[in-house]
Structures are given as structure tokens and as C-alpha cells.
PLY file of the C-alpha trace (Angstrom):
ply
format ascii 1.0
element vertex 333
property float x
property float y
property float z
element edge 332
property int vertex1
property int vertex2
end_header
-26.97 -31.82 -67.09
-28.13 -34.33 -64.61
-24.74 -35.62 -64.65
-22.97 -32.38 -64.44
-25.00 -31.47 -61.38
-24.67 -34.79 -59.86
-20.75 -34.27 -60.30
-21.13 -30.93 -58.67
-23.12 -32.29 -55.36
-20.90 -35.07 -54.96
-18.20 -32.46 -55.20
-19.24 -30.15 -52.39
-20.42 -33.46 -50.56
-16.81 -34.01 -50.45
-15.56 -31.09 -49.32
-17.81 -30.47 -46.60
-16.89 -34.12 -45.51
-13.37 -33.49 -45.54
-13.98 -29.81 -43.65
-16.07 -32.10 -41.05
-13.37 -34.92 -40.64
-10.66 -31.71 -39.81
-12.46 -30.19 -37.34
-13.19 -33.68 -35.68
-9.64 -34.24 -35.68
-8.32 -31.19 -34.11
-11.56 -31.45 -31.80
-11.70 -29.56 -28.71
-8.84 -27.62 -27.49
-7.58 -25.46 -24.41
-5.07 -22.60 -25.13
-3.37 -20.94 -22.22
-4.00 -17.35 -21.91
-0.69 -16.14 -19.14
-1.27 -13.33 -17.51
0.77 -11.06 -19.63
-0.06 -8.97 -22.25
1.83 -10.73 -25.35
1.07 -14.25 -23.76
-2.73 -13.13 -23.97
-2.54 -11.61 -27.34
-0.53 -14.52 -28.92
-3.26 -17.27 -27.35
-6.20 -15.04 -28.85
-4.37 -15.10 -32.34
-4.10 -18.71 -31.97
-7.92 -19.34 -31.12
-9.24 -17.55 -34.13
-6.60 -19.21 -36.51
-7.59 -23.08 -34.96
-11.56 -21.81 -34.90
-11.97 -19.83 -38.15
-8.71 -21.64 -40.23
-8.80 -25.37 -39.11
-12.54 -25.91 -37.24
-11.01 -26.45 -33.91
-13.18 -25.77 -31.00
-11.30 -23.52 -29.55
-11.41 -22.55 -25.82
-9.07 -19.67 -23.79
-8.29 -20.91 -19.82
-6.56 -18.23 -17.79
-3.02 -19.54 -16.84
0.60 -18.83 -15.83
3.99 -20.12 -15.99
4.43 -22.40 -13.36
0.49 -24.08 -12.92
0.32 -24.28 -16.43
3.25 -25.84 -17.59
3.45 -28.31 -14.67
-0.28 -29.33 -14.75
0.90 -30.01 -19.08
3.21 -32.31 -18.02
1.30 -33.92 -15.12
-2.48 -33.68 -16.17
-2.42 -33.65 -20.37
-3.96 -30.19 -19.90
-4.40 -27.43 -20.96
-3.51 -28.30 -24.38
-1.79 -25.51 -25.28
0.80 -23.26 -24.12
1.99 -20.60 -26.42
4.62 -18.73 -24.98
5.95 -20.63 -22.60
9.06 -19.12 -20.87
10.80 -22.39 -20.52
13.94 -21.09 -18.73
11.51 -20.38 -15.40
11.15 -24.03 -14.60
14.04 -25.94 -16.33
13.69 -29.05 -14.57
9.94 -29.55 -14.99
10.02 -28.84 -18.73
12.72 -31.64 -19.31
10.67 -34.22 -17.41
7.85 -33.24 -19.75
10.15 -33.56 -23.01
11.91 -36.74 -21.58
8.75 -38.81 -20.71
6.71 -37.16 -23.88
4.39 -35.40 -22.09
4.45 -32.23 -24.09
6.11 -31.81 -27.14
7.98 -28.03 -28.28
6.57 -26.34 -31.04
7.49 -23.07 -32.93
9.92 -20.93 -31.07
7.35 -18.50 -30.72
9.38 -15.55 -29.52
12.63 -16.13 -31.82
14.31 -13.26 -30.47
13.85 -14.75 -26.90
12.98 -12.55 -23.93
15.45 -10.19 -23.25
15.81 -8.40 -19.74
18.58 -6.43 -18.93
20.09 -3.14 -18.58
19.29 -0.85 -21.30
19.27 3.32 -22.21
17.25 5.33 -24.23
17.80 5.39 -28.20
18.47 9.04 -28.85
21.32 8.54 -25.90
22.79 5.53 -27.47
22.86 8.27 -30.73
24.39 10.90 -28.93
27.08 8.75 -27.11
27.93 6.45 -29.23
30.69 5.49 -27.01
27.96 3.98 -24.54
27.77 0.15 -25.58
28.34 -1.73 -22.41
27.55 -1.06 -18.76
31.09 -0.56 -17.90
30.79 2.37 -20.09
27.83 3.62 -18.92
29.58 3.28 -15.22
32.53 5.44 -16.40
30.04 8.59 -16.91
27.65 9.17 -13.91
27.08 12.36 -14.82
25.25 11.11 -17.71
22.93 9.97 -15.79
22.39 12.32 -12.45
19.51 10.85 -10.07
16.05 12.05 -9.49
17.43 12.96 -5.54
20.74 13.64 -5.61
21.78 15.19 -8.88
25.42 14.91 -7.96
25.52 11.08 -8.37
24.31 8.34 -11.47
21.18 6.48 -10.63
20.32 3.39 -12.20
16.30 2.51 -12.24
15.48 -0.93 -10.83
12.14 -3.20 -10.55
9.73 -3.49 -8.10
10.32 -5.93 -4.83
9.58 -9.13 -5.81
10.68 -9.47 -9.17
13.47 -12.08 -10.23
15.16 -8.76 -12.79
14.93 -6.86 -9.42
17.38 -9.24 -7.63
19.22 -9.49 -10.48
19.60 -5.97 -10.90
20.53 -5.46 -7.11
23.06 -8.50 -7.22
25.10 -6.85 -10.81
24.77 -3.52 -9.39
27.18 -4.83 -6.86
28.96 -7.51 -8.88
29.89 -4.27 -11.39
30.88 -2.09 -8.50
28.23 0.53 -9.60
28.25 1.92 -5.99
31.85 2.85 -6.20
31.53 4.36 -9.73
29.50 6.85 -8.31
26.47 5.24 -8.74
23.14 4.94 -6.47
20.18 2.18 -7.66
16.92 3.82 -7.45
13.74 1.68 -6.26
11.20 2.51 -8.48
8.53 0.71 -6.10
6.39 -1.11 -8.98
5.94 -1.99 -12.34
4.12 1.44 -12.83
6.86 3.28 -11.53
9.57 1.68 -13.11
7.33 2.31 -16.64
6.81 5.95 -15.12
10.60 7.04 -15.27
11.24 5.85 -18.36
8.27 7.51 -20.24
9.14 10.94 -18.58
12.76 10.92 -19.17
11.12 9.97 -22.77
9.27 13.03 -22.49
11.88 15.20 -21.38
14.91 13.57 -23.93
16.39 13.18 -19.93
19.46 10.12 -20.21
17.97 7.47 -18.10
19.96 3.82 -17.48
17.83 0.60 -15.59
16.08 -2.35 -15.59
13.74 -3.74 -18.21
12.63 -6.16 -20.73
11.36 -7.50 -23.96
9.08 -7.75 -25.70
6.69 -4.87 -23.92
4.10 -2.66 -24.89
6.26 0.14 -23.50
9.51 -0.71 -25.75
6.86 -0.51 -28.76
6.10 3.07 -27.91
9.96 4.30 -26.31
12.73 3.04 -28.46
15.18 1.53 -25.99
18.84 -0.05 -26.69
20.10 -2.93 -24.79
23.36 -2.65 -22.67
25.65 -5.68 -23.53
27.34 -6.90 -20.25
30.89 -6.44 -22.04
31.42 -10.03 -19.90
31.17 -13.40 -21.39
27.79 -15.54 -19.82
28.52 -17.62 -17.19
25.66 -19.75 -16.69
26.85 -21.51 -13.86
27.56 -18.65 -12.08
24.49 -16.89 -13.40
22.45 -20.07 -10.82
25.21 -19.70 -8.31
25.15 -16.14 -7.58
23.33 -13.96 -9.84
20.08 -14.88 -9.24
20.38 -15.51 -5.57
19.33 -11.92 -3.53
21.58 -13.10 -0.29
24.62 -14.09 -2.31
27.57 -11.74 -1.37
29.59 -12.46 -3.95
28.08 -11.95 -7.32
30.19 -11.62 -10.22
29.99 -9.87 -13.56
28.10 -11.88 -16.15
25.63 -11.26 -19.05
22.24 -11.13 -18.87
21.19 -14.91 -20.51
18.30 -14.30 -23.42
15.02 -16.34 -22.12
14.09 -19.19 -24.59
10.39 -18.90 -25.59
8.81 -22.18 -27.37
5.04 -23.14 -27.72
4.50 -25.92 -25.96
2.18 -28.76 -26.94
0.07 -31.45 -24.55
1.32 -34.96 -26.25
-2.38 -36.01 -26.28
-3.42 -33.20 -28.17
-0.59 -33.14 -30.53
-1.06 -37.15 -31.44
-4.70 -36.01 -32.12
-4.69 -32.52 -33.78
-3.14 -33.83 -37.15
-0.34 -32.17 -39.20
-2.33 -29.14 -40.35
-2.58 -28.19 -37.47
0.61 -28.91 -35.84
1.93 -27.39 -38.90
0.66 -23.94 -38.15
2.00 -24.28 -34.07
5.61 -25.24 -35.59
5.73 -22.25 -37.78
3.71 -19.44 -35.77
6.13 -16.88 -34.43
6.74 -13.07 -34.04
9.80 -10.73 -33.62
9.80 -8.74 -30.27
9.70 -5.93 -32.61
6.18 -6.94 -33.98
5.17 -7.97 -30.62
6.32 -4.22 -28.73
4.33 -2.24 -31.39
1.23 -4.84 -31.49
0.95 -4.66 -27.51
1.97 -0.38 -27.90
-1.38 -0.05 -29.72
-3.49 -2.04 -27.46
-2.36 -0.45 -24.50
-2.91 2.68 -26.01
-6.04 1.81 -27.22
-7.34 0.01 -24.41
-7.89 -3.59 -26.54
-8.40 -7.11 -25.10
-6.52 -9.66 -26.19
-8.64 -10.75 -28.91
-8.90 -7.29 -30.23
-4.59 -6.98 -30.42
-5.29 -10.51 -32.29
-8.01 -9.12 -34.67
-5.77 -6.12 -35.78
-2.98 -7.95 -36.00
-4.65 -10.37 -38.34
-6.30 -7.58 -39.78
-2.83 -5.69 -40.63
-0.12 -8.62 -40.88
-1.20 -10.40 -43.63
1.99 -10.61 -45.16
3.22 -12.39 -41.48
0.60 -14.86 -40.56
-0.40 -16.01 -44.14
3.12 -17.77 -44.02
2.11 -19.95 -40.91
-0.76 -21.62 -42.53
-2.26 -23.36 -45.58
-3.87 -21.32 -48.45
-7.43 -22.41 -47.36
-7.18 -22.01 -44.09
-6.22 -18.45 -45.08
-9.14 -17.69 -46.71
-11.68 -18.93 -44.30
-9.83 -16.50 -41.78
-9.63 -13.32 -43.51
-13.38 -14.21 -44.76
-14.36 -14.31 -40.66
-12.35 -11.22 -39.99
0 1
1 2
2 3
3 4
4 5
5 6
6 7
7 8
8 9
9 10
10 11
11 12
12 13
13 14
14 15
15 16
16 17
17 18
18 19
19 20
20 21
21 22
22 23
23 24
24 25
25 26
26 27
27 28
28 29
29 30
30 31
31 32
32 33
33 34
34 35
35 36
36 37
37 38
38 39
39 40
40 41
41 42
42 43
43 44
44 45
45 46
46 47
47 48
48 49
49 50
50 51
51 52
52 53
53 54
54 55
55 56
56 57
57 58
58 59
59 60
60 61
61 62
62 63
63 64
64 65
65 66
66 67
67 68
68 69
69 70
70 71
71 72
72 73
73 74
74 75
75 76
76 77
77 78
78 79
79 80
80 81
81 82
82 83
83 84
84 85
85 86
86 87
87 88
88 89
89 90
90 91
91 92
92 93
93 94
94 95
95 96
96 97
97 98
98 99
99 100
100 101
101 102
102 103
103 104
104 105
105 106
106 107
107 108
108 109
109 110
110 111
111 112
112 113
113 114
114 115
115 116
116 117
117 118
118 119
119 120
120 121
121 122
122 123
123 124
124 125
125 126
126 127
127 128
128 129
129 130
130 131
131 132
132 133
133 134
134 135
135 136
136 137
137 138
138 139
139 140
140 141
141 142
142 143
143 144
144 145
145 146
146 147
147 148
148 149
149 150
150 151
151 152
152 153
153 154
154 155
155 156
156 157
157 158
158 159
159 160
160 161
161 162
162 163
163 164
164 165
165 166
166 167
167 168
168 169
169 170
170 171
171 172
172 173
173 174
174 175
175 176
176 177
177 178
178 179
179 180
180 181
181 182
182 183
183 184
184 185
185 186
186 187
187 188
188 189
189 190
190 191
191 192
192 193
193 194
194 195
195 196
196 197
197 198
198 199
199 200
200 201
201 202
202 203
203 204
204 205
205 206
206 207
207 208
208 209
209 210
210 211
211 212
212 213
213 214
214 215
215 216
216 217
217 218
218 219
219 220
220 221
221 222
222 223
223 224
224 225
225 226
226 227
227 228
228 229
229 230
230 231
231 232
232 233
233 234
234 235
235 236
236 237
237 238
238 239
239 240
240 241
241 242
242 243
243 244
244 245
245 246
246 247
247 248
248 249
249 250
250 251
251 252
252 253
253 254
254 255
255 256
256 257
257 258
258 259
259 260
260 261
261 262
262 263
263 264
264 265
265 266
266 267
267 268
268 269
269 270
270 271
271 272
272 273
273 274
274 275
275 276
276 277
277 278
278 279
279 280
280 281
281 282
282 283
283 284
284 285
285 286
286 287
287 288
288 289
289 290
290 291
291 292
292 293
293 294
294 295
295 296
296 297
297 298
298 299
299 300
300 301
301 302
302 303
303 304
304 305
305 306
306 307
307 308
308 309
309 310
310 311
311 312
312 313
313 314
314 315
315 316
316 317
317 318
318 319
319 320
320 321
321 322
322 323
323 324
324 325
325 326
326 327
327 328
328 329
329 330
330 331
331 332
């Protein structure tokens, strides 16, 4: 007996050992919470899974795109980045990968971020004719404008916005003007969501600007325009993107690549259990629009969207780390 139990201490001894040597190995670590809705959701998933999962000390900074991923590759920190747009600063990101500053991890949006022109899903059903914007451009009386009815609009972004130029610069490259055409200024982000939601409403065709993945594409089923034009990247950087270019050409919308990015430091350091579960965790835009649908509709943080999706995704998440880990993070949910 005095064996058995000495067995059994020794046992546990070892386990809590080897629970205390993981969480001294993953340490302390700073996750970058971007001020966007599935950047902030995403980062708040990844604190409870490094916390609760693999006894990180885990520690949310506010960040963005640019600060963030530059201060990575010059300062070591913050040690995480988990959707990192990496198509918004090109150059910097290569340094980082070139002189192994930061290291990529899981593509975590594989779908990448799409922006372009898209239409409503029951008009997609209805026409089914309407696949590319030179189709849409054939039919402006699909799409009559909120001032004069007699002429297509097509919804832009607010000033200031790199879709807005865009927008603006294929509206001409397409000749949209000519087709009978107006673009429509919808003043800001709330105004752009505005039209779509009440041509929603009102089953009303509508044809603009947006993106992916949004909390507003979770709750309005949109369908993607395809450019019906090969992508022209160098083009794309020549003209496309450049509001006082005056000759833009057609060209397709590029997808934005979307990788979690990792501080070397922290990745030499954090061990393969944990690097394991950054290589694997990722989400479609599909999951992401209907996650970020219900917090917006329910007014939820960040780390509530990450508590119900933990809550609610098993079948997802389970996949992107180890059995025990699991456990101890369904236990502290």
C-alpha cells in the first residue's frame, strides 16, 4: 500500500513538474489585439488557449498593422501578431522574414481578405447572368441610384480608405461613368454598412464596395463580383492603388494574404506545443462573418466572441491543439 501510494505521489509529482516546466517555457507573452473586430476576437481566442491550454502568461496589448508589425521586426515585441495583413507593408515583412526577426505561422485567414465589388445574394439568384462587373455595367437599371433613379449607382467607402481609391480608380478604369453609371459616396463606414442593410431590408439590388471577413457579411449574404480581367499586379502598384493616376486599367481585385506572425525570440522560446497550436490555428471567413455577426449583435467584447466560439466550435479548435490541452480549456470554460 505504502508502495502503491508512493507510486501514485511520485506520479502526480511528475506531472505537475512537467505542467510547471511548460508554462516556464512558453513564459510570458504579448498578443496583438488590431483594432478590428476579427483581429480582436482571434487574439482573445488565442490568450485563453496559451493561458488555460499551455500555462502561458498571457497578456493582450492594443495594436495595428503598421506599429505592430514594424516594432516585431525592430523591437522583438509584441510577441504575437495574429492576423497580420501582410500585403499592407510588403517590404517591412520581408526584412523581418529575411533577417529572422519574426517567423510566419498558420495562415490564419485561409481564405485571405477579400475586398472588392460585390451584390446581394438573392440578386446573384435572380440574375444569374450577373457574374462579373462588366455584366453588372451592361444593366444600370438594375441598379437605379438613391438620387437619380434614372442612372446605376455603385456604393463606395468612406474618404480615406485604400478600397475607396481603389473603387474610384476601377470605376474609371471600367468606364462605369459611360455605362450609365454614377459612384455614390457613402461618407463612412456606417454609411456604406447603412445601404447595404436597407437594400437588405427592402430585397432593393444594390452593387459597391466591401470586404471580408465582416460582421456585416455574417448577417447579409453577399456574392463577390469577379473582375472578368486577369490580375495584374504590377499594374495593380502602378495605377490601381494610386488616387491621382489617370490612367488606371482594368484588373482584379488581389485576395490579401493573412498569416500569424511570430517574434523570433518568442518562437525559439515557446517550444513546439505551442508553436504547434499557432501553425495550425485558422478560420474560414465564413466562421469568422457569423462569429463577429453575433457579437455585434449582441454587443460582446472580444473575449466574449472568443468564449462562444470556444464554447460552440469544438469540433474546429479541438483540431489545433493537443488532447490535454483540450481538456484543461473546455474545463476553464
Amino acid at each position: 500500500m505504502k508502495t502503491l501510494l508512493a507510486s501514485t505521489c511520485l506520479a502526480v509529482g511528475l506531472l505537475a513538474a512537467a505542467g510547471a516546466a511548460s508554462a516556464a517555457e512558453c513564459g510570458d507573452v504579448t498578443i496583438a489585439s488590431m483594432n478590428w473586430q476579427s483581429a480582436e476576437v482571434m487574439s482573445n481566442v488565442d490568450k485563453i488557449i496559451l493561458s488555460e491550454g499551455y500555462g502561458c502568461n498571457a497578456e493582450i496589448t492594443t495594436g495595428d498593422t503598421v506599429p505592430t508589425i514594424t516594432s516585431m521586426v525592430e523591437k522583438g515585441e509584441p510577441d504575437i501578431a495574429p492576423e497580420g495583413w501582410i500585403d499592407l507593408l510588403p517590404d517591412v515583412v520581408k526584412r523581418g522574414l529575411d533577417e529572422g526577426k519574426i517567423v510566419e505561422a498558420a495562415k490564419s485567414l485561409p481564405d485571405g481578405g477579400n475586398q472588392g465589388w460585390w451584390i446581394p445574394k438573392y440578386v446573384a439568384d435572380q440574375h444569374p447572368d450577373l457574374k462579373t462587373i462588366g455584366d453588372v455595367l451592361k444593366h444600370p437599371d438594375l441598379f437605379p441610384g438613391p438620387e437619380d433613379k434614372s442612372k446605376g449607382a455603385i456604393y463606395n467607402g468612406p474618404q480615406g480608405w485604400g478600397g475607396t481609391v481603389v473603387t474610384t480608380q476601377l470605376y474609371k478604369a471600367f468606364d462605369a461613368e459611360k455605362a450609365g453609371f454614377t459612384l455614390v459616396d457613402t461618407g463612412s463606414a456606417a454609411g456604406l454598412d447603412g445601404s447595404i442593410a436597407k437594400a437588405y431590408e427592402r430585397k432593393e439590388p444594390w452593387v459597391g464596395y466591401y470586404w471580408a471577413p465582416t460582421s456585416l457579411l455574417g448577417k447579409y449574404e453577399m456574392v463577390k463580383l469577379d473582375a472578368g480581367v486577369p490580375e495584374d499586379a504590377a499594374e495593380w502598384k502602378r495605377c490601381n492603388t494610386v488616387a491621382d493616376c489617370p490612367d488606371p486599367k482594368p484588373n482584379s481585385w488581389p485576395v490579401d494574404r493573412v498569416f500569424t506572425l511570430v517574434a523570433k525570440p518568442f518562437a525559439d522560446k515557446a517550444g513546439p506545443d505551442v508553436m504547434g497550436y499557432l501553425g495550425k490555428r485558422a478560420w474560414s471567413n465564413d466562421t469568422v462573418n457569423k462569429l463577429m455577426a453575433w457579437m455585434t449583435d449582441n454587443q460582446a467584447t472580444g473575449e466574449d466572441g472568443a468564449k462562444y466560439f470556444l464554447k460552440n466550435n469544438e469540433d474546429l479548435w479541438t483540431k489545433w491543439v493537443s488532447p490535454e490541452a483540450a481538456e484543461k480549456i473546455k474545463s476553464s470554460l
